[in-house]
C-alpha positions, -999 to 999 in steps of 0.1 A, spaced: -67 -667 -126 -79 -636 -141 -91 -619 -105 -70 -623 -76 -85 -619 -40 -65 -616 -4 -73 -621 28 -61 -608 54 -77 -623 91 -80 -597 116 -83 -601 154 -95 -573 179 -105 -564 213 -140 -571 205 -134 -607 188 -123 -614 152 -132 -598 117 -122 -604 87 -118 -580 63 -122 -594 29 -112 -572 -2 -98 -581 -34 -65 -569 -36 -53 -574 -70 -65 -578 -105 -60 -573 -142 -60 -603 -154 -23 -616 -138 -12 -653 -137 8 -658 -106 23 -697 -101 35 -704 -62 72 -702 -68 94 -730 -71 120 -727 -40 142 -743 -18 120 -745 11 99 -769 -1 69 -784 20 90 -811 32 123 -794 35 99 -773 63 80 -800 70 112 -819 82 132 -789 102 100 -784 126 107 -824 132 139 -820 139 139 -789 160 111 -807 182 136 -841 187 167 -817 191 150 -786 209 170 -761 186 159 -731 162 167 -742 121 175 -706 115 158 -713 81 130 -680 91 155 -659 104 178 -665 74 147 -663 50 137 -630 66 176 -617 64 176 -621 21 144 -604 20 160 -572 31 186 -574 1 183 -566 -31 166 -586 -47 147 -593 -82 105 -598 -83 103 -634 -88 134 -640 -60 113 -618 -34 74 -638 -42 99 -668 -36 113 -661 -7 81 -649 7 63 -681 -2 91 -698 17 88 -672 49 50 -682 48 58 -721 49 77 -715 78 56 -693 96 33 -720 96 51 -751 108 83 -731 126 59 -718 152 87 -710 178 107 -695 154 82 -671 139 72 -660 179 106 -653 177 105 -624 150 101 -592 158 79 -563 147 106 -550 125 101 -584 103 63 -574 101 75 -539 89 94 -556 64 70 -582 52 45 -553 50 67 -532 29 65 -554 5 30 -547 1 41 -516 -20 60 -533 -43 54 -527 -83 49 -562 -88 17 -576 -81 28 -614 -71 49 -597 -50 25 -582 -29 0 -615 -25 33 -636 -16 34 -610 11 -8 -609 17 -2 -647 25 29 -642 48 12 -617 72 -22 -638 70 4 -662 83 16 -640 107 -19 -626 122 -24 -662 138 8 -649 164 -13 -624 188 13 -600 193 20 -591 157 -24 -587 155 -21 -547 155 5 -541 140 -7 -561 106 -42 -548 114 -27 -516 106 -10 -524 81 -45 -541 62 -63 -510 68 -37 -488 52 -37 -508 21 -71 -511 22 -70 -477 21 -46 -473 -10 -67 -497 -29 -97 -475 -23 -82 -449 -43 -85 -466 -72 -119 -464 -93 -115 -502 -106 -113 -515 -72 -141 -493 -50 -170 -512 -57 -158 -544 -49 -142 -530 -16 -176 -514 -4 -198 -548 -19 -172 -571 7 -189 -589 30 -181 -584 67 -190 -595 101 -223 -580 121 -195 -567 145 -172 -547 114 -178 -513 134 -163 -525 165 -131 -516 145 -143 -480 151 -148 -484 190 -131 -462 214 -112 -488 226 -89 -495 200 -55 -486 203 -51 -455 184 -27 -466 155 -54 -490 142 -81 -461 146 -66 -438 126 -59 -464 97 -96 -473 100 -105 -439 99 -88 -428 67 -97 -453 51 -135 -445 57 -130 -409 45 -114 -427 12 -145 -450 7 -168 -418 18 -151 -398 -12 -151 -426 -35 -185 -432 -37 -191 -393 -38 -174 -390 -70 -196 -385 -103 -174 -409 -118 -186 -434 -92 -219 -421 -88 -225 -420 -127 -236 -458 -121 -262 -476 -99 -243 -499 -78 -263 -528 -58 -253 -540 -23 -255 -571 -6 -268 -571 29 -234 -573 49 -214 -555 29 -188 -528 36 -211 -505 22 -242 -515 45 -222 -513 73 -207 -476 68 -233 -460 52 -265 -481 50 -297 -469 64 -291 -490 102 -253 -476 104 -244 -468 136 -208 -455 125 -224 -421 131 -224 -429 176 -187 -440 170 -174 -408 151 -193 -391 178 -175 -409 206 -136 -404 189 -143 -368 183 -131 -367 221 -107 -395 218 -78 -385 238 -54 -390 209 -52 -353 187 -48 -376 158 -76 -397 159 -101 -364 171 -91 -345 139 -93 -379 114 -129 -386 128 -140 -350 125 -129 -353 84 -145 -387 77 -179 -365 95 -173 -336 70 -164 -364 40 -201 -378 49 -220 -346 53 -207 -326 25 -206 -331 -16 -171 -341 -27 -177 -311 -54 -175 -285 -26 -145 -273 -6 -154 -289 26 -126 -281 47 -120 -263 67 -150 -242 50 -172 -272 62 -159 -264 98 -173 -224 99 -206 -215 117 -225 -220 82 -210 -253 71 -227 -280 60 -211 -297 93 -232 -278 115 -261 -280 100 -259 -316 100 -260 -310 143 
């Protein structure tokens, strides 16, 4: 396949989202791996730890050779396996830790790019365990964030189709790790689409896009920004207070913290 896509499930306080956003491309041709832990193999230790009532170790061992050195191809196999496993070892993947997620995630920086959708799959696999949810939610939106740096891949990040309830990421409410992610990454999608090279074209929307629901005429990201700018984290006051300056000012000007004197751009805005 010549364009890859990910997708990454996401669960919060105010019901699930997905995020959808294409995560690769560039015309790659990436095979599911051919490995040990073959549907069966699986298929056949979940059966026998139900009759016998004891772990494989076949996701804990998995897990163990992912933090070695290993080649491309051995890591997008192993992952592929971890995923399997997550899937039909259901006890044993409750049993990991948020360490494992850190690692899984890591992989997400890797150079290789079937690499990093053998690990998109794994923590999709992952998300269905509720108490790895925020931790890979954080971990989406700070990719999502990386990939919205890159010219080639804006557009189709801001013409994704979300949920009615997308800004509910941006709700008060939310633990403050996930808010600050989600907050970075809409100051990157605010200065992406400010930049002439971006704005040199005339891009077209769908209705329930990322781009409706940040900046479209009936956004209502403006009354959450509002509400974090007294969030009680520090963090999460100053993050919200740049993606307000990122929207109110040209990406051409020095916006902060010029932006933030008594004749910015910011204030006028008030």
């Amino acid at each position: 396949m010549d364009i890859w896509k990910g997708v990454v499930s996401l669960a919060t306080a105010a019901g699930a989202i997905c995020l959808l956003y294409k995560a690769i491309r560039a015309g790659i041709k990436c095979q599911p791996p051919r490995c040990s832990a073959s549907p069966i193999c699986v298929a056949r230790l979940a059966v026998e730890r139900e009759q016998h009532g004891r772990d494989s170790g076949e996701l804990r061992r998995l897990l163990n050779s992912l933090e070695c050195k290993q080649d491309e191809y051995a890591k997008s196999m192993i992952l592929h396996s971890i995923t399997r496993c997550v899937y039909l070892l259901e006890s044993e993947a409750s049993a990991c830790t948020n360490d494992d997620i850190t690692l899984v995630g890591s992989m997400l920086d890797d150079k290789d790019n079937s690499v990093k959708i053998q690990a998109l799959n794994t923590l999709k696999a992952f998300s269905g365990i509720r108490k790895f949810r925020l931790k890979i939610q954080v971990q989406a939106a700070r990719l999502l964030s990386n990939l919205a740096q890159k010219n080639d891949l804006l557009y189709d990040i801001l013409n994704c189709q979300v949920h009615s309830n997308f800004l509910n990421l941006f709700q008060s409410t939310q633990p403050g790790s996930l808010l600050l992610e989600v907050l970075v990454f809409a100051e990157r999608l605010s200065e992406g689409r400010s930049s002439p090279h971006y704005r040199a074209v005339k891009w077209h929307y769908n209705e329930q896009s990322v781009h409706e629901a940040v900046f479209g005429d009936d956004s209502r990201l403006a009354d959450r920004l509002l509400a974090l700018v007294i969030h009680p984290e520090e963090d999460v006051q100053i993050q919200a207070c740049k993606v307000i300056v990122s929207l109110q000012c040209p990406q051409d000007v020095e916006v902060w913290p010029s932006c933030l004197s008594s004749h910015s751009c910011f204030n006028n805005a008030e």
